[in-house]
C-alpha positions in Angstrom: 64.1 15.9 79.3 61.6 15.0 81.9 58.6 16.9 82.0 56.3 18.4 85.2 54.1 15.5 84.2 56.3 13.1 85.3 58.1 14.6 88.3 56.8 13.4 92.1 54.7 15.9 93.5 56.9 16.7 96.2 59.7 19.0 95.1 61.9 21.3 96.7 62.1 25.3 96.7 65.4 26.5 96.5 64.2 30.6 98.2 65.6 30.1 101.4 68.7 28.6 100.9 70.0 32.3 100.1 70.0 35.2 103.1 67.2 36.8 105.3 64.5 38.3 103.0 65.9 35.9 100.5 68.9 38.5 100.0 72.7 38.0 100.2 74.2 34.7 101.0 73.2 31.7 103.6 74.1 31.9 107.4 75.5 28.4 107.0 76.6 27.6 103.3 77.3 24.1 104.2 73.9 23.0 105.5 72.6 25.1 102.6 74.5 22.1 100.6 73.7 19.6 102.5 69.9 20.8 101.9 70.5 20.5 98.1 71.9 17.1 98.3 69.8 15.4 100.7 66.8 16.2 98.5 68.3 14.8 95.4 69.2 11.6 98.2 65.1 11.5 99.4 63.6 11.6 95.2 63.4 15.0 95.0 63.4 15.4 91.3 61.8 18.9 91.2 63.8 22.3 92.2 62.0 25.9 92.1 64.6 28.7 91.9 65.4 31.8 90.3 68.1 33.9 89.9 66.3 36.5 91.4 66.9 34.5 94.8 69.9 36.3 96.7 70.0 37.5 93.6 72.3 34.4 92.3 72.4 32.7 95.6 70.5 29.9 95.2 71.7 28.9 90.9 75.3 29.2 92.5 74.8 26.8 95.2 72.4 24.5 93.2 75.1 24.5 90.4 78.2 24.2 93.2 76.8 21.6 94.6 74.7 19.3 91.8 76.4 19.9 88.8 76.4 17.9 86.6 72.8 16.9 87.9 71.2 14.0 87.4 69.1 13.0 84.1 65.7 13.1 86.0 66.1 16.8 88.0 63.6 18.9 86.6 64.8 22.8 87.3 62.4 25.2 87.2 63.1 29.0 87.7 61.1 32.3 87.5 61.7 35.7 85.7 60.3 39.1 85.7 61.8 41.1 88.9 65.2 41.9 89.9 67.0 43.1 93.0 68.6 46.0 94.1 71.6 47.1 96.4 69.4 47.3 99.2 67.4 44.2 98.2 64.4 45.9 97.5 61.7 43.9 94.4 61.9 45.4 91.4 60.2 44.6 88.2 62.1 43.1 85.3 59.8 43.2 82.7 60.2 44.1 79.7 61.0 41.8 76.8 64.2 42.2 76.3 64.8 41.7 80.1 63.0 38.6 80.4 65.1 37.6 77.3 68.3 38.1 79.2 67.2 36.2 82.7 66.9 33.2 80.7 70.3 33.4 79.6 71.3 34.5 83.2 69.5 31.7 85.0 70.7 29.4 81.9 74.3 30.6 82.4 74.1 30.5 86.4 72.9 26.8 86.2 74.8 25.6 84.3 72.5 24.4 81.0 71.9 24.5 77.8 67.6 24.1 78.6 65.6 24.8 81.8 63.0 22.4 82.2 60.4 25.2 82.9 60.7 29.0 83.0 57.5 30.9 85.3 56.7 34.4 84.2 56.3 36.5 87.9 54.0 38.8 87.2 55.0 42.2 90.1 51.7 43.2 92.0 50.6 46.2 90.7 51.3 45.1 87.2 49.0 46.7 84.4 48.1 45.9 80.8 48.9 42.6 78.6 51.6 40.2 79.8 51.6 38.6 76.2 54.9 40.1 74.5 57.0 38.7 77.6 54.6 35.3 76.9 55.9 35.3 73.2 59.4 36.1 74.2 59.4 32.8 76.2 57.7 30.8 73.6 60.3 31.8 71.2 62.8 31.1 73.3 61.2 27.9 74.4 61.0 27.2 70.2 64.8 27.5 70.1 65.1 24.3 72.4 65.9 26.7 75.9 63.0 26.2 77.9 61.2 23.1 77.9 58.2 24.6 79.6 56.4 27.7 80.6 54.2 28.5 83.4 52.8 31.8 85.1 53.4 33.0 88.6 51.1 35.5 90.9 48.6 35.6 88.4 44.5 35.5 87.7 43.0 33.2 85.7 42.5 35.9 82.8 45.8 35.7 81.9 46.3 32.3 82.0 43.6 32.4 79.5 45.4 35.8 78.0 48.3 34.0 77.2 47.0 30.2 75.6 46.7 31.2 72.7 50.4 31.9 71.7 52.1 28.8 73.9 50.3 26.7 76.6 50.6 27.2 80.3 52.4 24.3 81.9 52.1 25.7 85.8 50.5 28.2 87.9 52.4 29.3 90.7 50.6 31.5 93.6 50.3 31.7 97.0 47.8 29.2 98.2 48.0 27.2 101.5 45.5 25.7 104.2 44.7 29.5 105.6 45.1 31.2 102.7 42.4 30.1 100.2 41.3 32.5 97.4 42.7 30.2 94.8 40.6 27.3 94.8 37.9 28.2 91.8 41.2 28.8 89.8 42.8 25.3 90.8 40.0 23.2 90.2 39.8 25.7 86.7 43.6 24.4 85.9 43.3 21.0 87.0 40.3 20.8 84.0 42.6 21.8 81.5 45.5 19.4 82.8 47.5 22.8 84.1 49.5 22.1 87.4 49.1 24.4 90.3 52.4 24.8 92.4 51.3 26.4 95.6 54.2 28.8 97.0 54.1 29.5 100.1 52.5 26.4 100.9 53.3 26.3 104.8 52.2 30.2 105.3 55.8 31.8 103.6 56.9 35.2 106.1 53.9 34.2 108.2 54.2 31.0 109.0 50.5 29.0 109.4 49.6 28.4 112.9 49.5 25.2 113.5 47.7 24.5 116.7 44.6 23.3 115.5 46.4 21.4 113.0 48.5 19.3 115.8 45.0 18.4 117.1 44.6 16.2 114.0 48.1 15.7 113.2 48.6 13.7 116.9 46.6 10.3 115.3 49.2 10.2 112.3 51.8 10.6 114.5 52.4 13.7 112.2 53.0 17.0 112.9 50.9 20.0 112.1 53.1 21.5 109.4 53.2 17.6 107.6 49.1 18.0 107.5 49.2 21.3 105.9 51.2 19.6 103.0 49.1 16.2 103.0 46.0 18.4 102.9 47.8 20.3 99.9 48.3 17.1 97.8 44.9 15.7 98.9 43.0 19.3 97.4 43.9 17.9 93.6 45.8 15.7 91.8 47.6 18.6 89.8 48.9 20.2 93.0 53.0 20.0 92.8 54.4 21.1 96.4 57.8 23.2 96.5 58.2 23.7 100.4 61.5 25.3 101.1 63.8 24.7 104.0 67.1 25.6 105.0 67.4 23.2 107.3 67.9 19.5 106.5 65.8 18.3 109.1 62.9 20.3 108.4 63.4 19.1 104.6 62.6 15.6 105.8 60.1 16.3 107.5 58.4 18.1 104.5 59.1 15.0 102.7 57.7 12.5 105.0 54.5 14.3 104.4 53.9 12.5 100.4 53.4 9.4 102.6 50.7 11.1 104.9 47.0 9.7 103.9 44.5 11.9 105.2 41.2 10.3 106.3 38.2 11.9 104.5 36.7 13.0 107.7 40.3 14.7 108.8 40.1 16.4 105.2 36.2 18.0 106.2 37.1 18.8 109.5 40.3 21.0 107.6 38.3 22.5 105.1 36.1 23.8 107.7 39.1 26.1 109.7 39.5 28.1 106.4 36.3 28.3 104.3 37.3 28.8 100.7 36.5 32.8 99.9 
């Protein structure tokens, strides 16, 4: 099975392809598929999802519409929350629940392994986060998982956890406005860790874009397609998972791996949001 290694660096997150809030079903089920398949058409050999998203939505539909997938999709999911009636986030934490959300997400998708598995950690989260750690290592030792990685997380439990399986991925919120990651990438990219930025085009609040279009205009770009060069230009261990609903808007995300920031463009971006 392919490894994050050896994916492009331009994947696909699968969120939004479920309801508002990420809850319930899609307002147009058929675009929703159309999403899924024109990314595998476009190279797309990296999909984020979890069965958390909808919850179910978004395994149903992937499975639906790619099964059987092709031999170089990479799927990667999350565990640790849950969803109620009412949609509200809930954590799912304990051992024997991250246990079973393999299985779900293993049974949803339709696999015998998952090429990586991210432990969300819930804000507000206290104490040690290695018993769920060895529960995935386990489970990745039983030929499951191929790899594990970390989500919303500090770089003391990365370190927390190393010792008992290594980190394959970080995944936090990080984007051009939204900054307080970047000791912790350059950190990962050190030890060979890849950082998958979510939220990479601002998430519920969406980046304003203005002063990007200013620099965007000489590429013949658009502002949102900067954000994402400037994303793969900030390290070589950056994988990008922008979600879409829409098919146009996926291709337009894609174009961006082909966008080659100047040097002096990259300066005059690093200056709107000063690293914190």
């Amino acid at each position: 099975m392919k490894r994050l290694s050896d994916v492009q660096r331009m994947g696909y997150g699968a969120m939004q392809l479920s309801g508002p809030h990420i809850f319930g079903p899609p307002a147009d089920p058929a675009e929703a598929r159309r999403v899924l398949e024109r990314a595998i058409e476009l190279g797309i050999d990296h999909i984020d999802t979890s069965d958390f998203y909808g919850p179910h939505v978004t395994n149903d539909l992937i499975r639906e519409t790619l099964h059987p997938y092709p031999s170089e999709l990479v799927l990667v999911t999350k565990v640790g929350a849950r969803r109620d009636d009412q949609g509200s986030w809930l954590p799912a934490f304990s051992p024997e629940e991250i246990r079973s959300a393999v299985h779900d997400n293993l049974e949803r998708l339709g696999v015998d392994r998952i090429g990586a598995v991210n432990l969300r950690v819930m804000d507000g989260h206290e104490g040690p986060i290695t018993p769920q750690w060895e529960v995935l290592a386990e489970l990745q030792a039983e030929g499951l998982i191929g790899e594990l990685g970390l989500s919303t997380v500090t770089a003391e439990q990365v370190a927390e956890v190393q010792s008992i399986a290594p980190v394959a991925c970080v995944q936090n919120e990080y984007n051009i406005a939204q900054r307080r990651d970047d000791v912790l990438i350059d950190q990962l990219a050190e030890q060979g860790i890849f950082y998958v930025p979510y939220f990479p085009l601002g998430g519920f609040s969406p980046l304003d874009t203005s002063q990007l279009d200013v620099v965007a205009e000489s590429y013949g770009a658009t502002g949102r397609q900067v954000a994402l060069a400037w994303l793969l230009q900030r390290s070589p261990t950056i994988l990008l998972i922008p979600g879409t609903s829409s098919v146009a808007h996926l291709e337009e995300n894609v174009a961006a791996r082909d966008l080659v920031l100047t040097e002096e463009d990259v300066a005059i971006l690093d200056a709107l949001h000063p690293a914190g």
